[in-house]
Every structure is written in structure tokens, then in C-alpha cells.
SEKOLNU-273755 format. One record per atom (N, C-alpha, C): atom name; residue number from 1; chain; x, y, z; residue in three letters. Coordinates in Angstrom, 3 decimals. Layout:
N
<baza CA, NUM, A, <X, Y, Z>, ALA>
...
***
This chain:
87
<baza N, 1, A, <13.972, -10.519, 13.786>, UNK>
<baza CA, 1, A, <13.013, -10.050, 14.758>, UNK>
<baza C, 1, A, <11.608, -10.273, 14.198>, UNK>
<baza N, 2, A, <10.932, -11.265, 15.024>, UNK>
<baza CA, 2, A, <9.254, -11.524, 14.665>, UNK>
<baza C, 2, A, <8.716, -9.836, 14.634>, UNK>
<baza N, 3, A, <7.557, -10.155, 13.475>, UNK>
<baza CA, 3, A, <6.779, -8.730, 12.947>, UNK>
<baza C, 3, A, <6.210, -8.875, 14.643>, UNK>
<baza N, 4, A, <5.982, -7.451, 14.779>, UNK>
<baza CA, 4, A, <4.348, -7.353, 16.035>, UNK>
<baza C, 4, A, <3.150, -6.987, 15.222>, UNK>
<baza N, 5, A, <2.106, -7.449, 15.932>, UNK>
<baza CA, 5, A, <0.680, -7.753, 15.370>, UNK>
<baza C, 5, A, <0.015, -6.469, 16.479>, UNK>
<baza N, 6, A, <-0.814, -5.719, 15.916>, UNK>
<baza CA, 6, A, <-1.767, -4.734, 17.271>, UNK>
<baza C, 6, A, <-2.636, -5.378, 17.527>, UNK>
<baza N, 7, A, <-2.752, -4.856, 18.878>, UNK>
<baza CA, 7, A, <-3.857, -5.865, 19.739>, UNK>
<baza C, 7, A, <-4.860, -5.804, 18.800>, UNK>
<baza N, 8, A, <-5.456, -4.773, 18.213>, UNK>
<baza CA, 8, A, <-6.722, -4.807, 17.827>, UNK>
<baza C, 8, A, <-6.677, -5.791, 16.768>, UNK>
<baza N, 9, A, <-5.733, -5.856, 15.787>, UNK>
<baza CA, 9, A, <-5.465, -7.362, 14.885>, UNK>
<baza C, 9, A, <-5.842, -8.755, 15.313>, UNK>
<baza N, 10, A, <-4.784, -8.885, 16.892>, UNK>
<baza CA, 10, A, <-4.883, -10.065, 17.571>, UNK>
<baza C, 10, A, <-6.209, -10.395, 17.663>, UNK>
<baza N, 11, A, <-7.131, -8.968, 18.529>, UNK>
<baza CA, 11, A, <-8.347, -9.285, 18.716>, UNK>
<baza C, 11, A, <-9.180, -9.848, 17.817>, UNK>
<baza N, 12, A, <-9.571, -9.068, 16.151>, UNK>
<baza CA, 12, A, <-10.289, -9.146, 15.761>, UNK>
<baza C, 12, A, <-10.281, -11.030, 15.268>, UNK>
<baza N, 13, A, <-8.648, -11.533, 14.942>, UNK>
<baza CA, 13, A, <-8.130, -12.447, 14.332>, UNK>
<baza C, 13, A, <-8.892, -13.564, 15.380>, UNK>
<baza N, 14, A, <-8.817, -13.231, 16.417>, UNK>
<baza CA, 14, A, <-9.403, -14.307, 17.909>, UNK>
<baza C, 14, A, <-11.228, -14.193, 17.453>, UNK>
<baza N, 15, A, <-11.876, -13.141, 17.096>, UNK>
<baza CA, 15, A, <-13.169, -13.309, 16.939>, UNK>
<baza C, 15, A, <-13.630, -14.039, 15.443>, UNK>
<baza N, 16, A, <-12.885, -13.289, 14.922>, UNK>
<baza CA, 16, A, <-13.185, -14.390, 13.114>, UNK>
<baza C, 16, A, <-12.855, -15.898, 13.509>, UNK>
<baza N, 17, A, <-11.603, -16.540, 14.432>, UNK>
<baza CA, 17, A, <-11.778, -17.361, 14.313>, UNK>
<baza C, 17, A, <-12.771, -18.399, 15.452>, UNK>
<baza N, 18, A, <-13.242, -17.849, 16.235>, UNK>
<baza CA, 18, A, <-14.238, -18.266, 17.413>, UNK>
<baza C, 18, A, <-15.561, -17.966, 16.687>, UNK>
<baza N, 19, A, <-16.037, -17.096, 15.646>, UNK>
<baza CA, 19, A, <-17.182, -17.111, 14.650>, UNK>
<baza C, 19, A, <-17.767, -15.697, 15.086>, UNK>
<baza N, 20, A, <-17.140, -15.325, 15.437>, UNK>
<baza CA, 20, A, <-18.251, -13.844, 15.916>, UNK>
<baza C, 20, A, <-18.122, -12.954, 14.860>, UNK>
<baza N, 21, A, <-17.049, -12.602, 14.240>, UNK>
<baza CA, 21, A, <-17.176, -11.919, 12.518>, UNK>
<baza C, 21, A, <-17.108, -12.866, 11.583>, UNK>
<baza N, 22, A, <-17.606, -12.069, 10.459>, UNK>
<baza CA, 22, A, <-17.469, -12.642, 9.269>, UNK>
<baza C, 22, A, <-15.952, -13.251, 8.731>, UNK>
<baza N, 23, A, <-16.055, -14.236, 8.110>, UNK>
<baza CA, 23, A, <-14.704, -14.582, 7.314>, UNK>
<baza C, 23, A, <-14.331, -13.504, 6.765>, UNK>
<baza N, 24, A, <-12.582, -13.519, 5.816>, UNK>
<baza CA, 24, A, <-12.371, -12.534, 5.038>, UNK>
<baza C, 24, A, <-12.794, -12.544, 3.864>, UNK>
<baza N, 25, A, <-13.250, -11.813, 3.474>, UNK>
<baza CA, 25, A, <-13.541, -12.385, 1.636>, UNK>
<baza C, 25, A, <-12.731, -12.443, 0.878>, UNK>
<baza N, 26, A, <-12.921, -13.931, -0.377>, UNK>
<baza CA, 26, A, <-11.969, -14.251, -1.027>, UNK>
<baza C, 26, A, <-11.925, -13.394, -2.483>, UNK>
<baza N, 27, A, <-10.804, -13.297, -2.996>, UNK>
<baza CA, 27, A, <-10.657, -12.615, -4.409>, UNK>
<baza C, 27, A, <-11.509, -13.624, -5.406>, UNK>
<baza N, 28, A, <-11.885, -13.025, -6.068>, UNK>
<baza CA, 28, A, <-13.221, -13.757, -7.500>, UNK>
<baza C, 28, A, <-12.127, -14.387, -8.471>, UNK>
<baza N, 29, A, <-10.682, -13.657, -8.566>, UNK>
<baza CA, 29, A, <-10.400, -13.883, -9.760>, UNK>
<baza C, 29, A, <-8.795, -15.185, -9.249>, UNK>
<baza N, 30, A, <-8.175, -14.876, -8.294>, UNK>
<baza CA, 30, A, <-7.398, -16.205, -8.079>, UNK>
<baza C, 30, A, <-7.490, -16.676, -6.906>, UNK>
<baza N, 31, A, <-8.727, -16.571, -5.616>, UNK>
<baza CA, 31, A, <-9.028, -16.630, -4.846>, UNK>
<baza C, 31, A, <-8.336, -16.558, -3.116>, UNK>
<baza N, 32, A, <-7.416, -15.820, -3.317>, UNK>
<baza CA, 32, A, <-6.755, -15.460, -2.135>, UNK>
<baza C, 32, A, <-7.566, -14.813, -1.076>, UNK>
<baza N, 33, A, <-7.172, -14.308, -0.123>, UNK>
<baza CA, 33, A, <-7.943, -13.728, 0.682>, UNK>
<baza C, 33, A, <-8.081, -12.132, 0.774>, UNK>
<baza N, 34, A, <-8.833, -11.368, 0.427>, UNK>
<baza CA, 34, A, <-8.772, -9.939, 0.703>, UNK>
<baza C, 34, A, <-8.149, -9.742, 1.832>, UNK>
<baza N, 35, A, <-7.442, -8.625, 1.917>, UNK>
<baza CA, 35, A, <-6.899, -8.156, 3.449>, UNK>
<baza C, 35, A, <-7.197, -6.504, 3.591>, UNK>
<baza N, 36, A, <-7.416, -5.942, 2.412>, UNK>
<baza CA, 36, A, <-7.381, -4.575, 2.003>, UNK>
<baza C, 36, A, <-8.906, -4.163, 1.898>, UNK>
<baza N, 37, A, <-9.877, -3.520, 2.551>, UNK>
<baza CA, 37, A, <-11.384, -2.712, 2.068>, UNK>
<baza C, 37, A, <-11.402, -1.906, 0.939>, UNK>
<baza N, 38, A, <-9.811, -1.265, 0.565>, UNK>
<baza CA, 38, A, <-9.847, -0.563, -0.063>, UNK>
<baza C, 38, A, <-9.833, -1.046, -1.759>, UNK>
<baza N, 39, A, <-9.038, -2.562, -1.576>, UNK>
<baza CA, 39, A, <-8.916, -3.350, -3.025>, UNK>
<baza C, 39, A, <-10.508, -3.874, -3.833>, UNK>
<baza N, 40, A, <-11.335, -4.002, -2.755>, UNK>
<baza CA, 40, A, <-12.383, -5.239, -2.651>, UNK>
<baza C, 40, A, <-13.294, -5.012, -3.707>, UNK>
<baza N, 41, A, <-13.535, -5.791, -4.415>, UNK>
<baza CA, 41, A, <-13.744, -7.019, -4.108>, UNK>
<baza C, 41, A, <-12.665, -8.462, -4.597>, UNK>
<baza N, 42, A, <-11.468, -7.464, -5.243>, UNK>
<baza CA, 42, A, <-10.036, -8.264, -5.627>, UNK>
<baza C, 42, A, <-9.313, -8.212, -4.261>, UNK>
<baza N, 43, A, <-8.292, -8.931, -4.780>, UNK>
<baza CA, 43, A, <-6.818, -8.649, -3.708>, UNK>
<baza C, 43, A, <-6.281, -7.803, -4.173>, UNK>
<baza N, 44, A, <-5.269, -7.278, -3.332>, UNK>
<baza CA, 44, A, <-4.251, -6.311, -3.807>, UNK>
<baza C, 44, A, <-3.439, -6.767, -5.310>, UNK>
<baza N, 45, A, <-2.911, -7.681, -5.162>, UNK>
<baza CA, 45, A, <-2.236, -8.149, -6.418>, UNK>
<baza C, 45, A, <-3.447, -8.125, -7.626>, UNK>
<baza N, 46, A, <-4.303, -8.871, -7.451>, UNK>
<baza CA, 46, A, <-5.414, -8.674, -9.097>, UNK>
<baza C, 46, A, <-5.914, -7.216, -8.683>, UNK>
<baza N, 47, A, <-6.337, -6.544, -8.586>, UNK>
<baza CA, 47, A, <-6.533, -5.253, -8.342>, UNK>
<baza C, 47, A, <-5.715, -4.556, -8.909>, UNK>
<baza N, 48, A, <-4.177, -4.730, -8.746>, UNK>
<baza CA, 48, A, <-3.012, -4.048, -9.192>, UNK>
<baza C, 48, A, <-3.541, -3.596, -11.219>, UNK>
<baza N, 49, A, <-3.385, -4.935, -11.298>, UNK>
<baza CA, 49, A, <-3.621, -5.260, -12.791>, UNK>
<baza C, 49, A, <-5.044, -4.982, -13.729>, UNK>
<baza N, 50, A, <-5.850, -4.670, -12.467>, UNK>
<baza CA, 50, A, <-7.085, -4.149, -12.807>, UNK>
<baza C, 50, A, <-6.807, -2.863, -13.647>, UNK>
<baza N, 51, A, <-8.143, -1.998, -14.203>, UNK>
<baza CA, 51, A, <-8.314, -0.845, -14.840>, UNK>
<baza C, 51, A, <-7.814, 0.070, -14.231>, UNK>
<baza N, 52, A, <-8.527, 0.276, -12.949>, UNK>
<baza CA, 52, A, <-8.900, 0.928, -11.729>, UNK>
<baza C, 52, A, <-7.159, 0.779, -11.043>, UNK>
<baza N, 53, A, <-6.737, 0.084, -11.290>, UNK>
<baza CA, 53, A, <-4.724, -0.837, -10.090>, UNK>
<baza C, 53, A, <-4.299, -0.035, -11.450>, UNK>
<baza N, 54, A, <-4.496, 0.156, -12.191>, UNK>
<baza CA, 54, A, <-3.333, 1.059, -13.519>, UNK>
<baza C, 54, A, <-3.689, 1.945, -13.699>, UNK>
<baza N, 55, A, <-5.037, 2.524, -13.682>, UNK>
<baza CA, 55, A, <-4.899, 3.926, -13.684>, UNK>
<baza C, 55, A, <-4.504, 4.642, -11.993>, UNK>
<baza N, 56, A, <-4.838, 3.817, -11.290>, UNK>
<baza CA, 56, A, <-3.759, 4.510, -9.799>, UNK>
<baza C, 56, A, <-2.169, 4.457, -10.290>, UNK>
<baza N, 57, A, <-1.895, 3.582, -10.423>, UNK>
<baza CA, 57, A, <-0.478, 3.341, -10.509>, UNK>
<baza C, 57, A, <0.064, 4.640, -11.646>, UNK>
<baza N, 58, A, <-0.569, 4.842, -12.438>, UNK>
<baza CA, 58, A, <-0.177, 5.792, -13.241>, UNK>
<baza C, 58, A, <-0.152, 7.085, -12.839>, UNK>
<baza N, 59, A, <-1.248, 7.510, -12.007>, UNK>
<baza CA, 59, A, <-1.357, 8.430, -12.032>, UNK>
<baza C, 59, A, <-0.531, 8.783, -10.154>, UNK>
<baza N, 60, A, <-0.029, 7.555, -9.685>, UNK>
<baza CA, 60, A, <0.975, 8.114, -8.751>, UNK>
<baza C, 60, A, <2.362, 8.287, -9.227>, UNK>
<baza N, 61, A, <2.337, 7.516, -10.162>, UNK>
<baza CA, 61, A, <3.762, 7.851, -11.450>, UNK>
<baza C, 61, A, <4.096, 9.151, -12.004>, UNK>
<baza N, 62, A, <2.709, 9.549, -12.183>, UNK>
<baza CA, 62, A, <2.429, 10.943, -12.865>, UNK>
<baza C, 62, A, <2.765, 12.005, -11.698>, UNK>
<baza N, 63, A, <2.602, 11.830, -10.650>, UNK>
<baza CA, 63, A, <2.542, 12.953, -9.362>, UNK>
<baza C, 63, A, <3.853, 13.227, -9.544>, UNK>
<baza N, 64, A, <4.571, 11.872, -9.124>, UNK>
<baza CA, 64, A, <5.866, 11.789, -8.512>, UNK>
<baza C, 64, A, <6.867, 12.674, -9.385>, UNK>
<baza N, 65, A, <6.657, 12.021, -10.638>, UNK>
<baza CA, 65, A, <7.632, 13.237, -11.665>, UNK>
<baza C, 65, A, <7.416, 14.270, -11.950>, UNK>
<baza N, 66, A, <6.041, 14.785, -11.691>, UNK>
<baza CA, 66, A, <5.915, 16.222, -11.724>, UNK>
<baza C, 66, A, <6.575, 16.449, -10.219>, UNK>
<baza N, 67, A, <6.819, 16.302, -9.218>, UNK>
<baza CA, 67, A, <7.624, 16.531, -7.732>, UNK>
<baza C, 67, A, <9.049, 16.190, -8.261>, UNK>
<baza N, 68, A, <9.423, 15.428, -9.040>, UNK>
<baza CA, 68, A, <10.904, 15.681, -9.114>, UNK>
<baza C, 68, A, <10.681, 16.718, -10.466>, UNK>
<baza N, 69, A, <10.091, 17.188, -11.053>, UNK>
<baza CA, 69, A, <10.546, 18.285, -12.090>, UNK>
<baza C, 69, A, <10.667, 19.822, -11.520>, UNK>
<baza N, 70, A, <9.375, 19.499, -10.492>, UNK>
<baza CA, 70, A, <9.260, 21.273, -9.378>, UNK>
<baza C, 70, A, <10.889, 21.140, -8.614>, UNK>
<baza N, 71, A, <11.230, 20.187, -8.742>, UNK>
<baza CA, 71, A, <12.197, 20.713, -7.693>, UNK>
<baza C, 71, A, <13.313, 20.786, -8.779>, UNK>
<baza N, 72, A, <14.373, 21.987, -8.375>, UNK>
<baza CA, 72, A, <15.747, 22.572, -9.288>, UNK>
<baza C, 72, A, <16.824, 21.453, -9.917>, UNK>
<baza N, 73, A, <16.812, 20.747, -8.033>, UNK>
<baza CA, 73, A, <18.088, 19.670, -8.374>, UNK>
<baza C, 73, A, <17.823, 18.252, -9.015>, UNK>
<baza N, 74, A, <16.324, 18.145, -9.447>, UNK>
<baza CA, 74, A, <15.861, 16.865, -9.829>, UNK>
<baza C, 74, A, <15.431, 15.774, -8.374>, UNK>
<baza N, 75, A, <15.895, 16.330, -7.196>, UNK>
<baza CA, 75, A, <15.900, 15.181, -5.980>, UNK>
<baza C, 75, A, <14.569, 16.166, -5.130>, UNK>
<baza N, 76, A, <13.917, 15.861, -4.803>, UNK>
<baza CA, 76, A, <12.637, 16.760, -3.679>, UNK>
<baza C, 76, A, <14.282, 16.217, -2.374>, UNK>
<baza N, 77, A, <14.235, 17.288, -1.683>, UNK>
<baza CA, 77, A, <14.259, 17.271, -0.324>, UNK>
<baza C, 77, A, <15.727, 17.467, -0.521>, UNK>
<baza N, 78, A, <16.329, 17.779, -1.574>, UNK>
<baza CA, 78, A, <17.553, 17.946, -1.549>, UNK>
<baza C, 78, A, <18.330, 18.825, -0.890>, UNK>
<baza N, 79, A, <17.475, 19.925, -0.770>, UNK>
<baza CA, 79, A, <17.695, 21.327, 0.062>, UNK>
<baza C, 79, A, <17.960, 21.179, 1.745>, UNK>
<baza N, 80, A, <17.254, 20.181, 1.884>, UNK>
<baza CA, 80, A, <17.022, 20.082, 3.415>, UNK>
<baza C, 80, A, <17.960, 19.072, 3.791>, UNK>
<baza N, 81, A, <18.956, 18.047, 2.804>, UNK>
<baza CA, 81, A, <20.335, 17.219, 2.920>, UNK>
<baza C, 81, A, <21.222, 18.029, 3.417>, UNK>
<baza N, 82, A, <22.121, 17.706, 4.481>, UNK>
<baza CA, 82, A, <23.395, 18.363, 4.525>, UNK>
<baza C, 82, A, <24.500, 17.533, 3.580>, UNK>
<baza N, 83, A, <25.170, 18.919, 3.179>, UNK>
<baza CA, 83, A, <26.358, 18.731, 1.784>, UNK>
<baza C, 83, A, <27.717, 18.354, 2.955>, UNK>
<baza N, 84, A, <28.038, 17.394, 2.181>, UNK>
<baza CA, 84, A, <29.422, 16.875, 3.048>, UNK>
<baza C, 84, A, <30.309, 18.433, 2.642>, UNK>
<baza N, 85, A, <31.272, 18.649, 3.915>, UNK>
<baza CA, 85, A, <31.844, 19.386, 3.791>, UNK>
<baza C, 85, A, <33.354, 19.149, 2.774>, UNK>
<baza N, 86, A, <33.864, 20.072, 2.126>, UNK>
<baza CA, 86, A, <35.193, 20.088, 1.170>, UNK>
<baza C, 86, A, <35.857, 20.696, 1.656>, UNK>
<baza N, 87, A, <37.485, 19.586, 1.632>, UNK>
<baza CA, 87, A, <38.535, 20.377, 2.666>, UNK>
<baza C, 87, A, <38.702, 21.606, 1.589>, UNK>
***
């Protein structure tokens, strides 16, 4: 099954390429195309590997296992699983 695109995608994709916005900007360091505001002025991938892409990454590493240590059974949401029943 083809991805769907939102109109507002379609749209904007129809004005960048008719010239009415700006291009996307390219990454400095292997020159792909940004897609992310939030990466910029890298891509997601060099960004990753950045200072800034490892100390996120760490410190969502860091969340996550403190959320599986709060919880008893080691699993978050385990409580709210139904337990197969035993004849």
C-alpha cells in the first residue's frame, strides 16, 4: 500500500517546486537534504552523530530505564495487559 502524503505536503511540495518557497536546505556535512527544522542545520542522520544527536540519544536512553525500573514487573504497562487465563 502506497504511503499517503497530506495535502498540506502535496501543497507546499507543488510551491517549492513552481519557485514560490525556498528550496530545502542541504546538510554541510554529506549534503543530503534537510527534512527536519528541528535537526538544522544537519540532517537527521549527521545530527544523530553530532554532540547535541548523543547527548539526546542518551539521555532518552536514560528516561526509558529509569520507566522500566519505576515499574515492579520491569515492563511499564504491564498492569494494564490482560494475563491469559490458567485452566
Amino acid at each position: 500500500m502506497p504511503r499517503q502524503l497530506s495535502r498540506e505536503k502535496v501543497a507546499r511540495h507543488r510551491l517549492r517546486q513552481a519557485g514560490d518557497l525556498p528550496p530545502l536546505p542541504i546538510c554541510p556535512d554529506c549534503g543530503r537534504t534537510v527534512l527536519s527544522a528541528t535537526t538544522l542545520p544537519l540532517c537527521s542522520r549527521c545530527w544523530r552523530r553530532s554532540p547535541d544527536g548523543l547527548a539526546a540519544e542518551a539521555a532518552r536512553k536514560r528516561n526509558a530505564r529509569r520507566a522500566l525500573a519505576a515499574h515492579p514487573d520491569g515492563v511499564p504497562g504491564a498492569a494494564q495487559q490482560q494475563q491469559p487465563e490458567q485452566p
